[in-house]
Every structure is written in structure tokens, then in C-alpha cells.
C-alpha positions, 0 to 999 in steps of 0.5 A: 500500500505504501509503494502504491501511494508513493508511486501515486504522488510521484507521477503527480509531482512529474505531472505538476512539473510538466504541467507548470513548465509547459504554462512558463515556456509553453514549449513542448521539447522543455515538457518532454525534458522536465518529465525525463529529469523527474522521472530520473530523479524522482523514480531512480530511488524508487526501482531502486527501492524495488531490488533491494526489496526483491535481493530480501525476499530471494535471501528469504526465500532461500534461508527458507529453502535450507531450512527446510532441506536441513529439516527434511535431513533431520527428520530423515536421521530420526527415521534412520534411527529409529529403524535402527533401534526397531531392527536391533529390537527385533534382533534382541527378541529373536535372539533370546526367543533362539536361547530359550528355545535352544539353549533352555532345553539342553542345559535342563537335560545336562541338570536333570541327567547328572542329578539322576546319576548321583545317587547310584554314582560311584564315590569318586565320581559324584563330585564332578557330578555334583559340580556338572549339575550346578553349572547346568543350574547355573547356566541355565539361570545365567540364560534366563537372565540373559533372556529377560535382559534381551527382551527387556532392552537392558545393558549387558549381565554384570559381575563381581571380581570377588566372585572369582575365587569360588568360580576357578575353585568349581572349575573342574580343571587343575589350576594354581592361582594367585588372587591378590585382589585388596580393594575391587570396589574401586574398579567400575562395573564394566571391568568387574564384569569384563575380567570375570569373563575374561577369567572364565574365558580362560578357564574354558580355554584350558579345558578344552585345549590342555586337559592335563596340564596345569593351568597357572593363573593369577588376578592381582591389584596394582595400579590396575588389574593384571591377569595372567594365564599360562600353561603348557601346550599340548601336540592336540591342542587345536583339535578341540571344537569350539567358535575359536572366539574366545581369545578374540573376545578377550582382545575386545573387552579389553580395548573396549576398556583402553586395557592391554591384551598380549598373547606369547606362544612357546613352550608354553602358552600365556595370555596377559591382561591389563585393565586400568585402574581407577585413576587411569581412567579419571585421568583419561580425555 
């Protein structure tokens, strides 16, 4: 409204101006030049008014523009994510509808079959009979644990460093170890849980790769927390079935957790363990 009025009241100042030069000279050519000197004068500001007006709405228009392209990316993201997190769900789900399907039936069986064989067991062999049914029992409560965890969508099983010495003593190979453990509350939760599997890892290890043999172990406390497993090798040792995952799965939690992890081959074989300690850990960016 306000361009139009001025438009309005510039044409009649041009026209005024034609009009009174036209009474004063009564020459045509003094009209046309004084309607050409208004016009230039008077309506120059104005187009020129008119492109920064138009400079504003294209940078208006094209803030806009992106605006919505950076909006259509993130909602695109959004939905990325949340297929993600539906797809891994779902994955959760199958996974613990697998374990229990599968894995629930055996374990009960291995429990139900050795607690069957107990009474009419000979002496010498109800002790490894009695410590296979607990870990069948405990096992399978292991599982269901696991089961709920999947299907709930919670963090991962923890466990305890203290737990360690009862768990090499149920162990049904020979071991010699060394548990200096002073203060494990100072150690958070991913590494308590990370060294009780580690520990476990390694007892399953030597079960089934140097049966026979004497497995030295030793879990102690000092800036941080070293394990360190060795044994001898066996001619055998890589017939024994397995996912060949284990010590690959050491290496993982171990650097999940900025820990060292070593391997020595030889005459024996050793594995070494180190996870930081407290203060290391604060002391981290």
C-alpha cells in the first residue's frame, strides 16, 4: 500500500512539473525534458527501492529453502534411527526367543541327567557330578537372565571380581592361582564384569585345549588389574571344537576398556591382561 501511494504522488509531482513548465515556456521539447529529469530523479530511488526489496525476499526465500532441506535431513536421521533401534529390537527378541528355545532345553537335560546319576554314582565320581549339575543350574539361570535382559532392552549381565575365587575353585580343571585382589570396589562395573569373563574365558580355554596340564593363573591389584594365564601346550591342542572366539573376545573387552591384551606362544602358552585402574581412567580425555 505504501509503494502504491508513493508511486501515486510521484507521477503527480512529474505531472505538476510538466504541467507548470509547459504554462512558463509553453514549449513542448522543455515538457518532454522536465518529465525525463523527474522521472530520473524522482523514480531512480524508487526501482531502486524495488531490488533491494526483491535481493530480501530471494535471501528469504532461500534461508527458507535450507531450512527446510536441513529439516527434511533431520527428520530423515530420526527415521534412520529409529529403524535402527526397531531392527536391533527385533534382533534382541529373536535372539533370546533362539536361547530359550535352544539353549533352555539342553542345559535342563545336562541338570536333570547328572542329578539322576548321583545317587547310584560311584564315590569318586559324584563330585564332578555334583559340580556338572550346578553349572547346568547355573547356566541355565545365567540364560534366563540373559533372556529377560534381551527382551527387556537392558545393558549387558554384570559381575563381581570377588566372585572369582569360588568360580576357578568349581572349575573342574587343575589350576594354581594367585588372587591378590585388596580393594575391587574401586574398579567400575564394566571391568568387574569384563575380567570375570575374561577369567572364565580362560578357564574354558584350558579345558578344552590342555586337559592335563596345569593351568597357572593369577588376578592381582596394582595400579590396575593384571591377569595372567599360562600353561603348557599340548601336540592336540587345536583339535578341540569350539567358535575359536574366545581369545578374540578377550582382545575386545579389553580395548573396549583402553586395557592391554598380549598373547606369547612357546613352550608354553600365556595370555596377559591389563585393565586400568581407577585413576587411569579419571585421568583419561
Amino acid at each position: 500500500r505504501m509503494r502504491t501511494v508513493a508511486l501515486a504522488l510521484l507521477c503527480l509531482a512529474a505531472i505538476s512539473l510538466a504541467i507548470a513548465t509547459w504554462l512558463v515556456t509553453g514549449n513542448p521539447q522543455e515538457v518532454v525534458l522536465a518529465l525525463f529529469m523527474a522521472g530520473f530523479i524522482l523514480f531512480t530511488p524508487m526501482l531502486w527501492a524495488e531490488n533491494v526489496r526483491t535481493a530480501k525476499e530471494l535471501a528469504k526465500a532461500e534461508a527458507q529453502r535450507a531450512e527446510a532441506v536441513q529439516s527434511a535431513a533431520d527428520a530423515r536421521e530420526d527415521q534412520l534411527v529409529a529403524e535402527h533401534d526397531f531392527s536391533r529390537v527385533q534382533e534382541r527378541t529373536a535372539l533370546a526367543r533362539e536361547m530359550h528355545d535352544v539353549l533352555s532345553a539342553r542345559f535342563s537335560s545336562i541338570a536333570l541327567l547328572s542329578g539322576a546319576l548321583l545317587p547310584a554314582a560311584p564315590q569318586e565320581v559324584r563330585a564332578p557330578l555334583q559340580s556338572i549339575r550346578d553349572e547346568s543350574v547355573s547356566g541355565l539361570e545365567d540364560m534366563a537372565a540373559m533372556v529377560r535382559m534381551l527382551h527387556a532392552g537392558g545393558p549387558a549381565l554384570q559381575a563381581r571380581i570377588e566372585d572369582l575365587p569360588e568360580l576357578v575353585a568349581g572349575f573342574g580343571s587343575q589350576v594354581r592361582w594367585e588372587y591378590r585382589v585388596a580393594h575391587p570396589q574401586r574398579f567400575g562395573p564394566a571391568v568387574h564384569t569384563a575380567a570375570h569373563r575374561t577369567v572364565c574365558e580362560l578357564l574354558v580355554n584350558h579345558a578344552k585345549h590342555a586337559p592335563g596340564t596345569t593351568l597357572e593363573l593369577s588376578v592381582i591389584q596394582d595400579k590396575g588389574l593384571a591377569i595372567t594365564a599360562s600353561n603348557g601346550l599340548r601336540q592336540d591342542a587345536g583339535s578341540a571344537p569350539g567358535a575359536g572366539t574366545g581369545l578374540e573376545n578377550i582382545r575386545t573387552r579389553v580395548a573396549a576398556l583402553d586395557g592391554r591384551f598380549e598373547v606369547r606362544t612357546g613352550p608354553d602358552f600365556a595370555v596377559h591382561v591389563e585393565f586400568p585402574g581407577p585413576i587411569e581412567a579419571m585421568e583419561k580425555p
